[in-house]
Residue frames as qw, qx, qy, qz and C-alpha x, y, z in Angstrom:
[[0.558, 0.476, -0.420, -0.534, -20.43, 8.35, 8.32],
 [0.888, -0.074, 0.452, -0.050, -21.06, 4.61, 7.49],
 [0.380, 0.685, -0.560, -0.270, -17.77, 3.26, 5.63],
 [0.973, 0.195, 0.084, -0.089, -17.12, 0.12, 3.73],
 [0.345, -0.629, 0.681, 0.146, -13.78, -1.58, 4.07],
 [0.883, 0.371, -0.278, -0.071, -13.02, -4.02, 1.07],
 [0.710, 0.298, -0.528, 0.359, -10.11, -6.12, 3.23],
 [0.495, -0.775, 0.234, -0.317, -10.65, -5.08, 6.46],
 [0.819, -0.547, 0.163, -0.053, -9.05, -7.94, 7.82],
 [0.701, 0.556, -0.131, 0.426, -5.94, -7.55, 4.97],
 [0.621, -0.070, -0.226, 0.747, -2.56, -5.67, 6.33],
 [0.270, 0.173, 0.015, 0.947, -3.84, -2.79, 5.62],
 [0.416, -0.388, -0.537, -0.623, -7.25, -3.15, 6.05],
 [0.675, -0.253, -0.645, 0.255, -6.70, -3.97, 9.49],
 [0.261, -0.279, -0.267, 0.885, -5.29, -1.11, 11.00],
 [0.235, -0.116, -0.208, -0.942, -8.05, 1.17, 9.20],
 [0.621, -0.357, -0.660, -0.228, -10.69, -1.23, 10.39],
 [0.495, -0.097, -0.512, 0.696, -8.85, -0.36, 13.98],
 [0.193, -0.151, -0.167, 0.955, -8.61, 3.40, 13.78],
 [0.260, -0.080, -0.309, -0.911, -11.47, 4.49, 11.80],
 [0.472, -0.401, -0.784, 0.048, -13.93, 2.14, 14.19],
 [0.157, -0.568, -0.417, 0.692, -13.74, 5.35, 16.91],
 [0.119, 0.484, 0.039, -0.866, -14.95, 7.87, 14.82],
 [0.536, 0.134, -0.474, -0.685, -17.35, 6.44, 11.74],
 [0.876, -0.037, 0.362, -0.316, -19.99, 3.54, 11.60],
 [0.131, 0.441, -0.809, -0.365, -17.82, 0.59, 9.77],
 [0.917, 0.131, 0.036, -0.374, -20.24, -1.92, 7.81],
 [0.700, -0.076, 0.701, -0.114, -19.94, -5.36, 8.12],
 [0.460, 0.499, -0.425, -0.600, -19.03, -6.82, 4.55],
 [0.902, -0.036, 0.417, -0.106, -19.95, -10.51, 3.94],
 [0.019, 0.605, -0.484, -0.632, -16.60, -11.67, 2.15],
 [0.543, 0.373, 0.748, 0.075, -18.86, -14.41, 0.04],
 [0.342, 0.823, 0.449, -0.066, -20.61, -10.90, -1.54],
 [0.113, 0.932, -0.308, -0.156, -17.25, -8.63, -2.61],
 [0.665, -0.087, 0.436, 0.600, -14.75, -11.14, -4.64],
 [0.130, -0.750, 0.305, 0.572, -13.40, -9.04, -6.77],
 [0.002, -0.311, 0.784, 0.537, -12.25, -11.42, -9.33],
 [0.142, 0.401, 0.900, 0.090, -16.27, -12.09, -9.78],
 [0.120, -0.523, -0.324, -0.779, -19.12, -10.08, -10.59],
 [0.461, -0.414, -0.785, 0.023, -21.06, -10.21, -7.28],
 [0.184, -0.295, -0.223, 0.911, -19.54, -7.22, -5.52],
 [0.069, 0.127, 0.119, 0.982, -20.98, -5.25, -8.12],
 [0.447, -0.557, -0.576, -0.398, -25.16, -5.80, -7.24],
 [0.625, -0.373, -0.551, 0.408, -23.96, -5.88, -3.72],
 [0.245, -0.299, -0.235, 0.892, -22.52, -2.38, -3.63],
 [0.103, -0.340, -0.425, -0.832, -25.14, -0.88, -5.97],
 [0.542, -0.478, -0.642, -0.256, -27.35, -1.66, -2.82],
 [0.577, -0.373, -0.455, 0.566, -25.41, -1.27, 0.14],
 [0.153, -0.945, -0.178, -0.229, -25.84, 1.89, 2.14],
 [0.697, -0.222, 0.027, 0.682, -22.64, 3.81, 2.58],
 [0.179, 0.957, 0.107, -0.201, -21.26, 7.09, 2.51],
 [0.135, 0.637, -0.743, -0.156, -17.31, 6.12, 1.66],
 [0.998, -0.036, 0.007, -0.056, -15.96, 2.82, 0.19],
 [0.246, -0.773, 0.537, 0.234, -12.69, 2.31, 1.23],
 [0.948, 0.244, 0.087, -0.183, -10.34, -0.56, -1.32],
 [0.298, -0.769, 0.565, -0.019, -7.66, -1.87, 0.00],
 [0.873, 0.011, 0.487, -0.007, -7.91, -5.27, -2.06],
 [0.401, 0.762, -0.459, -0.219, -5.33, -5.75, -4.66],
 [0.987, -0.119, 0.062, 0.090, -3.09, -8.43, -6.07],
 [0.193, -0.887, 0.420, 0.008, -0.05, -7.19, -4.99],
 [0.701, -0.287, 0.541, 0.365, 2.57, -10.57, -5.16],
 [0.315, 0.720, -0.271, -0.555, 4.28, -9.06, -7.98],
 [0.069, -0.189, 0.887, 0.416, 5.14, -12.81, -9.41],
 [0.298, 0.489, 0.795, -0.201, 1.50, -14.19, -8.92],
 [0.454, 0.704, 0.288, -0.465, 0.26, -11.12, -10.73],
 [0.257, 0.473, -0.631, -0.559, 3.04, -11.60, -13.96],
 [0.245, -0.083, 0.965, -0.045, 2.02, -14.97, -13.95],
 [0.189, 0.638, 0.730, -0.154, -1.73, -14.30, -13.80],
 [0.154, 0.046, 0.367, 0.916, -2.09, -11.19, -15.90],
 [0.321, -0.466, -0.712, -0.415, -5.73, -11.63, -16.33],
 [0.565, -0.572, -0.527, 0.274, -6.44, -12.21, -12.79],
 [0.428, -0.230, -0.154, 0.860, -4.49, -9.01, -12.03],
 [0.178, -0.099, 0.025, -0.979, -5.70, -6.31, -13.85],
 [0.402, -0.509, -0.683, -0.336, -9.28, -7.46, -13.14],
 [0.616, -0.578, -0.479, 0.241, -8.90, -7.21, -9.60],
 [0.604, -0.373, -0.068, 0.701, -6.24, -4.10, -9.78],
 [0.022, 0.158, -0.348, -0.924, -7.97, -2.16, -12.45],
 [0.324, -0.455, -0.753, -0.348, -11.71, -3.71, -13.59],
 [0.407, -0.569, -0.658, 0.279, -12.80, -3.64, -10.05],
 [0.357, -0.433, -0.207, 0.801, -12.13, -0.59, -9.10],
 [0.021, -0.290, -0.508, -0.811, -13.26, 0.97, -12.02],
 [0.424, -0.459, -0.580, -0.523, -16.54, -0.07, -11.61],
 [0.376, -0.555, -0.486, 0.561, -16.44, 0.54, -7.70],
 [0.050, -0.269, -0.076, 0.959, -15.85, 4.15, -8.47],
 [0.155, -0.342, -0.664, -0.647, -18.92, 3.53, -10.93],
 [0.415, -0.527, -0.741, -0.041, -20.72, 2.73, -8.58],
 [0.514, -0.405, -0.298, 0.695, -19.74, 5.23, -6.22],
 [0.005, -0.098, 0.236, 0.967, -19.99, 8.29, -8.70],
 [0.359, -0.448, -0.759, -0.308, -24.17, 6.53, -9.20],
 [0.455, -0.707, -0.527, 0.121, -24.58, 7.26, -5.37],
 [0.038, 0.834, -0.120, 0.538, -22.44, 10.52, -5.57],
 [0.776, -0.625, -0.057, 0.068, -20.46, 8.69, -2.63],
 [0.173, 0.841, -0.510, -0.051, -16.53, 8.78, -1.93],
 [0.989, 0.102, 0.090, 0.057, -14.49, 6.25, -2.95],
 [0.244, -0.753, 0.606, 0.074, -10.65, 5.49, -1.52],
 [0.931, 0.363, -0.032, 0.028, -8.15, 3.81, -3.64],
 [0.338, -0.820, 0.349, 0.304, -4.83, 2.59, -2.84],
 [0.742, 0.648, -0.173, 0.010, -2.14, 2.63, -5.76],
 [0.878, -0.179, 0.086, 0.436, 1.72, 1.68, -5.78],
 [0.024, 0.849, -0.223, -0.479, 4.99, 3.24, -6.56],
 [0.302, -0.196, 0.751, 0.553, 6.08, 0.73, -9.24],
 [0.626, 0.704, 0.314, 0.115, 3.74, 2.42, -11.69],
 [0.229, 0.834, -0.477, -0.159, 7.37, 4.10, -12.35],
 [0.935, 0.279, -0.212, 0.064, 10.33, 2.58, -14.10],
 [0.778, -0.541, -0.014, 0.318, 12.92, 3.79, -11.50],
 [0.575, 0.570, 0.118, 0.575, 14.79, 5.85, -14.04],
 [0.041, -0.864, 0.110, -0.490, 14.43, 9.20, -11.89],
 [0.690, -0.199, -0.541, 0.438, 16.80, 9.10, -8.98],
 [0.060, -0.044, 0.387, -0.919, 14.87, 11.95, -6.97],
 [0.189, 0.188, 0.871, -0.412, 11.44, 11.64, -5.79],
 [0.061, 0.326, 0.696, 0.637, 8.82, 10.92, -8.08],
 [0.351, 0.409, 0.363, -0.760, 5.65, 13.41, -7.31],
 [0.672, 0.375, 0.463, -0.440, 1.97, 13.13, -8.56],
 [0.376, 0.782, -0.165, -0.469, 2.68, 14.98, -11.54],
 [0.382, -0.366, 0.785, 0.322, 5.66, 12.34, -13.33],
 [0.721, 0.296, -0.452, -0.433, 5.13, 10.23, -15.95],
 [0.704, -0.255, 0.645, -0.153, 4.55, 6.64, -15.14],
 [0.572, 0.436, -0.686, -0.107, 6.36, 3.69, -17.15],
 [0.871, -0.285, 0.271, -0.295, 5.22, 0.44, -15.11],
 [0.347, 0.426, -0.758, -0.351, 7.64, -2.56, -15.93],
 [0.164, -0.004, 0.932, -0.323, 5.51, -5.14, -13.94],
 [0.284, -0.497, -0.740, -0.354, 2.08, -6.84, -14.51],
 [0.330, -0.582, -0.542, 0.508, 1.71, -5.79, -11.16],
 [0.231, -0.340, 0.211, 0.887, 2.46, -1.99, -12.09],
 [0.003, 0.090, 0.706, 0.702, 0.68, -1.95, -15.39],
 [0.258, -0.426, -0.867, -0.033, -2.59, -3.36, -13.69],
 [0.244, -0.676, -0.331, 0.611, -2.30, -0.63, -10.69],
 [0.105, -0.407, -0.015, 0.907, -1.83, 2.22, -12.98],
 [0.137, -0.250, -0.713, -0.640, -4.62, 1.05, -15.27],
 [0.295, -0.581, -0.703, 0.285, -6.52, 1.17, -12.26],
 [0.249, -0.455, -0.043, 0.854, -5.33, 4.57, -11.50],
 [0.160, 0.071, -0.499, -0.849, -6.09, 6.12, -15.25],
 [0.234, -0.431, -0.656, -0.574, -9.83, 4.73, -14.98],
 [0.250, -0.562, -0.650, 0.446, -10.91, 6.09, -11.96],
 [0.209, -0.260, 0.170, 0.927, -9.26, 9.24, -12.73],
 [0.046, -0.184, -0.759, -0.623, -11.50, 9.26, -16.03],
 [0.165, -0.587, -0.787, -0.092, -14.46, 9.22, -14.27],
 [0.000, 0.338, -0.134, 0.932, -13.84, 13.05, -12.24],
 [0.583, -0.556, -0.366, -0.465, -15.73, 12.11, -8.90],
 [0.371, -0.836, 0.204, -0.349, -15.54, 11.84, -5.63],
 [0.987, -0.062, -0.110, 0.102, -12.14, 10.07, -5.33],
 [0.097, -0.761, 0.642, -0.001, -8.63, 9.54, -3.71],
 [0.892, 0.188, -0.261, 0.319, -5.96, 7.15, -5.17],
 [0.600, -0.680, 0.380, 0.183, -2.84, 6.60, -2.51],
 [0.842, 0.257, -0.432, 0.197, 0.16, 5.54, -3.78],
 [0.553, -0.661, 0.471, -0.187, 1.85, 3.90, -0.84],
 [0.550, 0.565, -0.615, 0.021, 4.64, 2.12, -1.04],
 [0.318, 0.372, -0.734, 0.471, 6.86, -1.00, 1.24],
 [0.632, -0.499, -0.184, -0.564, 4.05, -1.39, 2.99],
 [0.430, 0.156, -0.825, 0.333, 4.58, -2.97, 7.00],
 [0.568, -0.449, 0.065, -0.687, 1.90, -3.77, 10.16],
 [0.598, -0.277, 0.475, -0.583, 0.63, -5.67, 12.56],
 [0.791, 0.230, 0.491, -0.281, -0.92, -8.03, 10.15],
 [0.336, -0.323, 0.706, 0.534, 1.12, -9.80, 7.66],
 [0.499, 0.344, -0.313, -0.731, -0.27, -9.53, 3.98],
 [0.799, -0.120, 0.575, -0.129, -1.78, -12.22, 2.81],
 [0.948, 0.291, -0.017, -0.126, -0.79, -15.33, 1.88],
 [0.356, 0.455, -0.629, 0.520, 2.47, -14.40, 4.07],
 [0.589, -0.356, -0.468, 0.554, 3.36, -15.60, 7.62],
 [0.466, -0.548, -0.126, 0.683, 5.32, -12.10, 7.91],
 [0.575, 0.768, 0.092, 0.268, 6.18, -9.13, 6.14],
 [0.663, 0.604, -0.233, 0.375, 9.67, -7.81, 5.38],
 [0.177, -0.602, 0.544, -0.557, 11.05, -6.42, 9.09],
 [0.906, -0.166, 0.196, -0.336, 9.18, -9.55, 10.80],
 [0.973, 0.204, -0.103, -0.020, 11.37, -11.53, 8.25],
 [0.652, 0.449, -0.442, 0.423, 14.58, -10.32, 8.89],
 [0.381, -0.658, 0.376, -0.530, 14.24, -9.94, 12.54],
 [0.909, -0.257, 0.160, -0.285, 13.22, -13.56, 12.73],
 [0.868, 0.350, -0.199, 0.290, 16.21, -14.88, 10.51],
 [0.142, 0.752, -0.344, 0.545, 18.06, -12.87, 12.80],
 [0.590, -0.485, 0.530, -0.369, 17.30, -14.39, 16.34],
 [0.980, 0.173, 0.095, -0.029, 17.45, -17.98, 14.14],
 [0.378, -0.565, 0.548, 0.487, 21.27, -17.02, 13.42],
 [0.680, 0.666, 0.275, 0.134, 20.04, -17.13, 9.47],
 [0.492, -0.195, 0.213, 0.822, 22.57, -16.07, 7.22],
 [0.350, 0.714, 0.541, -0.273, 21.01, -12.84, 6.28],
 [0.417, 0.120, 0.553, 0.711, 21.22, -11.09, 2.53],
 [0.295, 0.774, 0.449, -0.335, 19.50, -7.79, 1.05],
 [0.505, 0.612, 0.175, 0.582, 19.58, -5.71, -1.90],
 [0.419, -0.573, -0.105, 0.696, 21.50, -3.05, -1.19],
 [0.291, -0.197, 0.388, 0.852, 20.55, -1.09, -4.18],
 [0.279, -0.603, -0.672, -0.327, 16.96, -0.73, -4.64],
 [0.042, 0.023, 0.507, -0.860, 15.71, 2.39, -2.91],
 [0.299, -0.541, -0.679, -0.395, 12.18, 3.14, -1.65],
 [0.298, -0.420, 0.274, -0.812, 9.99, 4.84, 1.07],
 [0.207, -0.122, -0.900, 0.365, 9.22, 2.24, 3.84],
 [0.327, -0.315, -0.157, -0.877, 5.58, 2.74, 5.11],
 [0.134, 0.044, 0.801, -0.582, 3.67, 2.03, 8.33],
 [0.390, -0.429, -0.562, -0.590, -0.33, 0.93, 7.87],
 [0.132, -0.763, -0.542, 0.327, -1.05, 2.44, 10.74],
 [0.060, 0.531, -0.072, -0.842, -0.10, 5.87, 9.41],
 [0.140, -0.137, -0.677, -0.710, -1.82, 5.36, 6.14],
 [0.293, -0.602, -0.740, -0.061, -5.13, 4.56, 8.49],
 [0.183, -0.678, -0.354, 0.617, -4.43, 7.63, 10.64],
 [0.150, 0.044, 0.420, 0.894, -3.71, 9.45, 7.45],
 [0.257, -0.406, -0.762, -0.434, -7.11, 8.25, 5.82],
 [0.297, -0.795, -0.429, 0.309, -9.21, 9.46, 9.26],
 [0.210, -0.343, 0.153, 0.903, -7.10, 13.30, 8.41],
 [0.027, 0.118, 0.693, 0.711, -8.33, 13.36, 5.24],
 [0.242, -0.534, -0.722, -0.369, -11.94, 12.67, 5.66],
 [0.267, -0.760, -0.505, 0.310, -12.14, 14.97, 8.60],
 [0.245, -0.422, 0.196, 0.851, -9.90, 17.63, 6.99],
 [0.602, 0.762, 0.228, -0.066, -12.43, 17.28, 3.71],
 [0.115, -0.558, 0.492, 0.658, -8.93, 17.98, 1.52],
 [0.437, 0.489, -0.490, -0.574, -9.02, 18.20, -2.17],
 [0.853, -0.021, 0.513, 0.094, -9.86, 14.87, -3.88],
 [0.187, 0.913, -0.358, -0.062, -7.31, 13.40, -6.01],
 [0.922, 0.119, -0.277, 0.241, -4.36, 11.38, -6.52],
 [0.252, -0.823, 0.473, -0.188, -1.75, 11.60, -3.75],
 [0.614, 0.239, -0.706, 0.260, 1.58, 10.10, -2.60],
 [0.502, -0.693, 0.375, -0.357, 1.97, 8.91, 1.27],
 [0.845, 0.088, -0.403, 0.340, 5.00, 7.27, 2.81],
 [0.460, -0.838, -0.076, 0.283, 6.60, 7.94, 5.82],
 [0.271, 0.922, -0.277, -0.026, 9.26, 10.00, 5.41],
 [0.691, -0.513, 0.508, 0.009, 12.54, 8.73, 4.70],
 [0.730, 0.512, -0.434, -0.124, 14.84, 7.02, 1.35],
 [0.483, -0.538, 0.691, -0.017, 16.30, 3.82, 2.19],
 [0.436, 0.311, -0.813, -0.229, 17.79, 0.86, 0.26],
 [0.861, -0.314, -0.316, -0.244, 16.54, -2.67, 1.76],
 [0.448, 0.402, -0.435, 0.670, 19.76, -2.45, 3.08],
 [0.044, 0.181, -0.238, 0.953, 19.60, 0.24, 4.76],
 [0.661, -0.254, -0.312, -0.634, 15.95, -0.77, 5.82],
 [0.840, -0.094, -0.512, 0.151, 17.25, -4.09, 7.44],
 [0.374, 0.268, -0.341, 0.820, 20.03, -2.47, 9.15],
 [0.166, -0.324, 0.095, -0.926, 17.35, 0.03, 10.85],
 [0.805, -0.347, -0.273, -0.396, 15.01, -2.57, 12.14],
 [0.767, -0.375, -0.493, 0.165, 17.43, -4.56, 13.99],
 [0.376, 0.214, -0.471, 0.769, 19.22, -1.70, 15.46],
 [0.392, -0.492, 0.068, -0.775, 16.14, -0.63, 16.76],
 [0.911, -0.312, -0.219, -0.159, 15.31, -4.48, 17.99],
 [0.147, -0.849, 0.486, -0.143, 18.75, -4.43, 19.44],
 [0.938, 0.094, 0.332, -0.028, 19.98, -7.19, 17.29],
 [0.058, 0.761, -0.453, -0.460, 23.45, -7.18, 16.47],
 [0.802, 0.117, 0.532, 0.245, 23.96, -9.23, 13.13],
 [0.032, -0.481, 0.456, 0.748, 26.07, -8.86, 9.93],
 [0.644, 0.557, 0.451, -0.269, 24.14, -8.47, 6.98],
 [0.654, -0.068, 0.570, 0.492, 25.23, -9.09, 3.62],
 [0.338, 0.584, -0.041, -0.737, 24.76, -6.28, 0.61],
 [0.595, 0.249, 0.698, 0.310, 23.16, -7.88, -2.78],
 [0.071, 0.132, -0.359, -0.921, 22.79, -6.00, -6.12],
 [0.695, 0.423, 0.351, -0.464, 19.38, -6.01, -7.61],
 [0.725, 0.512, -0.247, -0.389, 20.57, -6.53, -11.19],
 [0.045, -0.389, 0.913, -0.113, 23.11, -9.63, -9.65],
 [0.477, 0.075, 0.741, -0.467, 19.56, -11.11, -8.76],
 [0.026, -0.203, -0.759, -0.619, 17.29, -13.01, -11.56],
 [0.246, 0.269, 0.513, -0.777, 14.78, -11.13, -10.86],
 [0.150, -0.050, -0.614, -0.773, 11.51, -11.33, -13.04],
 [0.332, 0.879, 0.165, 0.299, 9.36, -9.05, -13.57],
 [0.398, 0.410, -0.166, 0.804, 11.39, -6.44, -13.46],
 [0.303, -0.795, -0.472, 0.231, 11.31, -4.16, -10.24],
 [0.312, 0.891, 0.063, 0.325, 12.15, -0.21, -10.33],
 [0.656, -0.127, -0.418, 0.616, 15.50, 0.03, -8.41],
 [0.120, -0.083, -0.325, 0.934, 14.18, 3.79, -7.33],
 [0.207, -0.532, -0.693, -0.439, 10.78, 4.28, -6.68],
 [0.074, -0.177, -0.418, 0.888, 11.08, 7.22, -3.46],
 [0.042, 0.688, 0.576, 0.440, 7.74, 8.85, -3.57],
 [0.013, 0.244, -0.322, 0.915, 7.50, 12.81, -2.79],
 [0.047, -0.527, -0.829, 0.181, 4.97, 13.79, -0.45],
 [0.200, 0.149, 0.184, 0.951, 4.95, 17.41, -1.15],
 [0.303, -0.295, -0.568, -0.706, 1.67, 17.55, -2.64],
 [0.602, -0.420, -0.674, 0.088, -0.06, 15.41, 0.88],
 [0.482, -0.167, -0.437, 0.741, 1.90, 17.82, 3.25],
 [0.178, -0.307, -0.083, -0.931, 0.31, 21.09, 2.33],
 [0.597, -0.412, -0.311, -0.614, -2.75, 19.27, 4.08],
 [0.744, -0.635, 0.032, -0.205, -1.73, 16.88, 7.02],
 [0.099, -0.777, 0.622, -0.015, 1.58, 15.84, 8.71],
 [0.952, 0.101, -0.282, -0.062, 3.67, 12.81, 8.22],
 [0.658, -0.700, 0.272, -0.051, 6.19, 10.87, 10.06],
 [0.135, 0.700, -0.699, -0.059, 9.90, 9.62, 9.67],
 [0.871, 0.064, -0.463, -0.152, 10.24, 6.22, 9.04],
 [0.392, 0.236, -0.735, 0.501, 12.54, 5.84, 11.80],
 [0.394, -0.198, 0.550, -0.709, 9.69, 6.70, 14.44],
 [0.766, 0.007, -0.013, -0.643, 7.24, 4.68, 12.90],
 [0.591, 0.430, -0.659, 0.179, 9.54, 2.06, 12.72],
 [0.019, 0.251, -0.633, 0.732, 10.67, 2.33, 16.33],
 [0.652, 0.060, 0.287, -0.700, 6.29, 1.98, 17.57],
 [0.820, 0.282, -0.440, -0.232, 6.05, -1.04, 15.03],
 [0.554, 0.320, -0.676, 0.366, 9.23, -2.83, 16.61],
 [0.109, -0.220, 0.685, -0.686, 8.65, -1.93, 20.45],
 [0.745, -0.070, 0.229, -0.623, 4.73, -2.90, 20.54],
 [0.797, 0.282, -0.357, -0.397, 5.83, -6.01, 18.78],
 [0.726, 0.099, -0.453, 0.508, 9.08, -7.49, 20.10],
 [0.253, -0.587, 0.378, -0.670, 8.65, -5.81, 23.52],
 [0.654, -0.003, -0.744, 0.140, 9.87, -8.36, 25.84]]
């Protein structure tokens, strides 16, 4: 099948650009002809031959996106829309990937599909407007939420992302600090790409699903688990979240079940994926 990759060359987009290269034709996107935060994509895809569009572009820095409101839900809700428009025109499928802070962290057991979402972020708000107009449309589509995201390829407009950072502040003898209250489901983008390749060869239901690897940890308790794997012994300070001025607000529990994903393909403990991340990287 010939799939389109909106970010291939993003964190996440990478590793699906990787995996899904052995087993589908992956078009070439010029990134002049898919900004998002322009019309141009929208002639572009109404043209392009494809049988899936994958869309892995989003403005994820949750300050940049309170800041920029505008800019956000365009790109995190507009776009998408009208991608699935476009997509439901050519009767194609069309992959979308959503967050867990469209909750408000209130439940303190894992939130499945089915919840009720209360966003307290622009960032949040944007993504689950996204989410509610695709939905709307009843075509061929899957929304992810995936959470903590970590890879190969740092996200952009970062150096690193979050294990990268405290590994490095580690071998620097940084004094290092984390919230130690804020849980979540850590996630590998290469399992979300090996996922995505399941899926489309398994033909499962389309739909909104959760995927994370498996696993509830605090950042804490996140930190802690990277360097013991990098066999890095350092002492690591515990912060509160609500000690912190944070703003926006972030949900201090946002676990996502997978329940709903499992009936259809397997997932993995955050400690292996973890462990493959760390050894291919910092393997000395």
């Amino acid at each position: 099948m010939k799939v389109a990759i909106i970010g291939k060359t993003g964190q996440l987009g990478s590793d699906l650009n990787k995996i899904l290269s052995h087993h589908h034709e992956l078009l070439d996107l010029p990134r002049d002809q898919i900004d998002l935060n322009t019309d141009i994509y929208h002639k572009y895809f109404q043209n392009l031959d494809f049988d899936i569009l994958i869309n892995t572009a989003a403005i994820h820095n949750i300050n940049y996106a309170e800041e920029n409101p505008s800019e956000a839900f365009q790109v995190n809700s507009n776009a998408p829309y009208e991608l699935a428009k476009i997509c439901k025109e050519k009767n194609k499928i069309f992959i979308h990937f959503s967050t867990d802070y469209v909750f408000d962290g209130e439940k303190k057991t894992p939130y499945t599909e089915e919840d009720e979402c209360n966003p307290l972020s622009v960032y949040g708000k944007s993504k689950r407007e996204g989410e509610i107009k695709i939905q709307s449309l009843n075509s061929k589509f899957y929304i992810f939420r995936v959470s903590s995201l970590f890879g190969e390829v740092p996200p952009r407009g970062k150096q690193y992302n979050f294990v990268d950072a405290i590994i490095n502040q580690a071998k620097n003898d940084k004094e290092l600090k984390v919230v130690s209250d804020q849980m979540m489901c850590a996630t590998s983008t290469k399992s979300i790409a090996e996922m995505i390749k399941d899926i489309l060869d398994q033909k499962i239901p389309y739909g909104l699903y959760h995927f994370a690897n498996e696993g509830e940890l605090s950042w804490l308790d996140y930190a802690k688990l990277a360097l013991s794997i990098a066999k890095i012994d350092k002492n690591i300070k515990p912060l509160s979240l609500n000690n912190l001025q944070t703003t926006p607000l972030r949900p201090q529990y946002s676990c996502l079940g997978l329940d709903k994903l499992k009936n259809h393909i397997k997932t993995l403990p955050i400690t292996h994926t973890l462990k493959e991340f760390i050894h291919q990287k910092y393997a000395t």
